[in-house]
N, C-alpha and C positions, 0 to 999 in steps of 0.2 A: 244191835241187830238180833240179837238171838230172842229180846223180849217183843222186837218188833215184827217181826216176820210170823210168828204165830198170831199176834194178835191184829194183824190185817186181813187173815185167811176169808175166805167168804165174802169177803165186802167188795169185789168187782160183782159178785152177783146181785148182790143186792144195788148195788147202785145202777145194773142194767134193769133190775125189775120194778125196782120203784125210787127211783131217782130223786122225786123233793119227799121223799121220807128220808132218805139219807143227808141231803142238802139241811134237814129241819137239825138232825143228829150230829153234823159239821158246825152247825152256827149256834146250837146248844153247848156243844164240844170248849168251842174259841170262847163265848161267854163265862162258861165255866172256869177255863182257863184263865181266862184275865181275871177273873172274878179272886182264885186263891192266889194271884201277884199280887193285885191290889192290897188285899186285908193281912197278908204275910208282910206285906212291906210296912204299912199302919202299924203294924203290930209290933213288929220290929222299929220304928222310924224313931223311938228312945234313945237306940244306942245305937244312934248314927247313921246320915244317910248312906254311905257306903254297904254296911250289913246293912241297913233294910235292906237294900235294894237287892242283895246279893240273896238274902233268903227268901223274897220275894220272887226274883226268877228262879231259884232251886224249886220253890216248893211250886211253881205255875203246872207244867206238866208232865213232873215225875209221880205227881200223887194219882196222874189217869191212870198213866201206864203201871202202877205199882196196881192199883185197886182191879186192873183187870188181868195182868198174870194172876192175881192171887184169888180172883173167881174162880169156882168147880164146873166140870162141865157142863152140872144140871142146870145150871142159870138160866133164865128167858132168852134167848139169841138177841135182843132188843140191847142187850146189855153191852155184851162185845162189840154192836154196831158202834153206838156210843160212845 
């Protein structure tokens, strides 16, 4: 909660002012996401399906949330939609 709640701030706005720019930003979001379960689990799938699959959902979408607390606040605001 404490990484989550800052980095949702602003995004009712934006999703009242331009709604399929956001919708484009959620379905980028989920792609992304399955994208590093996929290849975390491939990658890992040597030693065993179990760890794949375990490091494969750890690394899905702890890497957004890590990559945007640790954004400055100068960044493009495109970025925190994201």
């Amino acid at each position: 909660m404490v990484v989550a709640i800052p980095i949702m701030d602003g995004v009712l706005a934006h999703l009242m002012n331009e709604p399929w720019r956001v919708a484009g930003f959620v379905f980028w979001g989920f792609v992304a996401t399955f994208a590093f379960i996929a290849v975390t689990t491939l990658l890992f799938w040597p030693f065993g399906a179990q760890r794949a699959c375990t490091a494969g959902y750890g690394a899905g979408s702890r890497n957004n949330a890590l990559l945007l607390a640790a954004l400055p606040a100068s960044v493009d605001p495109d970025y925190f939609l994201f």
